[in-house]
C-alpha positions in Angstrom: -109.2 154.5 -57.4 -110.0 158.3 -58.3 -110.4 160.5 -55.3 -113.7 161.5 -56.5 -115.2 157.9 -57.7 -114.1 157.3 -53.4 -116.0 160.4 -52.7 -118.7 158.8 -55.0 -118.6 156.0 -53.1 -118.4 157.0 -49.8 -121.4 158.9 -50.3 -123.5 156.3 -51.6 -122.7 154.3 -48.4 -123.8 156.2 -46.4 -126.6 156.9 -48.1 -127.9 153.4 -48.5 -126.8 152.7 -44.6 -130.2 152.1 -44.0 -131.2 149.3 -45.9 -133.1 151.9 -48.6 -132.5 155.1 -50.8 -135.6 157.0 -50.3 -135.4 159.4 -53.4 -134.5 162.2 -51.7 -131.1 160.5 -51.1 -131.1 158.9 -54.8 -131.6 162.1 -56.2 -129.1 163.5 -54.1 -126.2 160.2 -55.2 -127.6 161.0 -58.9 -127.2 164.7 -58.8 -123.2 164.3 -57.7 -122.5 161.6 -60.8 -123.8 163.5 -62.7 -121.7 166.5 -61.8 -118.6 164.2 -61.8 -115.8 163.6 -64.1 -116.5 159.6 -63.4 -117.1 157.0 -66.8 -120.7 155.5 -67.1 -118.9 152.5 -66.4 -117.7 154.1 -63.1 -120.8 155.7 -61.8 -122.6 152.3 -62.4 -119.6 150.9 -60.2 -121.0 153.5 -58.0 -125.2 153.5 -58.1 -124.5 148.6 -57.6 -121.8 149.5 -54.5 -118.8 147.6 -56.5 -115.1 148.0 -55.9 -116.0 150.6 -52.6 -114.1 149.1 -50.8 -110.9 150.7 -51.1 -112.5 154.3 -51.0 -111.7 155.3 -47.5 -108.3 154.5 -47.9 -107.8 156.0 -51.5 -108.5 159.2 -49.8 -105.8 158.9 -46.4 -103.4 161.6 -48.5 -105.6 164.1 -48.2 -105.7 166.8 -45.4 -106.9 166.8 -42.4 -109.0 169.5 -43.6 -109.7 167.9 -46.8 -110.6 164.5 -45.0 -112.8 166.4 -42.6 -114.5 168.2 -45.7 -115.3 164.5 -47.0 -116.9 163.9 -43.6 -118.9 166.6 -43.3 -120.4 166.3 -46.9 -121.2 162.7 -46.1 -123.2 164.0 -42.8 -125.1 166.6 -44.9 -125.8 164.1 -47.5 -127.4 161.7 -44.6 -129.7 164.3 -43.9 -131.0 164.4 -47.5 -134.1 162.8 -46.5 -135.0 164.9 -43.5 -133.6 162.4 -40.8 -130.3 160.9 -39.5 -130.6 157.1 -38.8 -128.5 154.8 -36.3 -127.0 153.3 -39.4 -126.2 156.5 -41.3 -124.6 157.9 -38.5 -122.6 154.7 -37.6 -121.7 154.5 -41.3 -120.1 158.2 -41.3 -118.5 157.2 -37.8 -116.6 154.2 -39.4 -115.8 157.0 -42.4 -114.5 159.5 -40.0 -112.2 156.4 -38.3 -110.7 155.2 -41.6 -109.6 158.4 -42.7 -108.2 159.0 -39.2 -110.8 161.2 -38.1 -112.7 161.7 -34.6 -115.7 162.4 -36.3 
């Protein structure tokens, strides 16, 4: 797996933490494929959550820095919608822990 389909990933994790994409937070997933360099194949991998499973780990080489960027991205992304739910923020937590983070 790319390092940015995990970012792609990633994000749409957390942003579907909740249960729901509101479409502040769809717009916000939508905005970043389309920016990508990702296949339509891939950001449809992305948008139906399959094959994210390996995404935390595919980016352990980065930085410290880097992974810390990836965390902070995903918090700013959770507050798309205005508000930062119990399962958004335990869904960056568990981010932040695989990539050998504090948070």
């Amino acid at each position: 797996m790319t390092r940015e389909l995990a970012r792609c990933h990633l994000l749409a994790e957390v942003l579907a933490a909740d249960g729901f994409m509101t479409d502040a937070e769809r717009s916000l997933l939508e905005q970043k494929l389309a920016r990508s360099q990702l296949t339509e194949e891939e950001r449809d991998q992305v948008r139906h959550f399959e094959g994210a499973g390996d995404a935390a780990s595919a980016l352990r080489g980065l930085s410290a820095q880097e992974r810390q960027q990836v965390v902070d991205e995903l918090v700013e992304a959770a507050l798309a919608d205005g508000k930062l739910t119990t399962q958004e923020t335990a869904a960056v937590k568990r981010i932040a822990e695989a990539l050998d983070l504090d948070g």
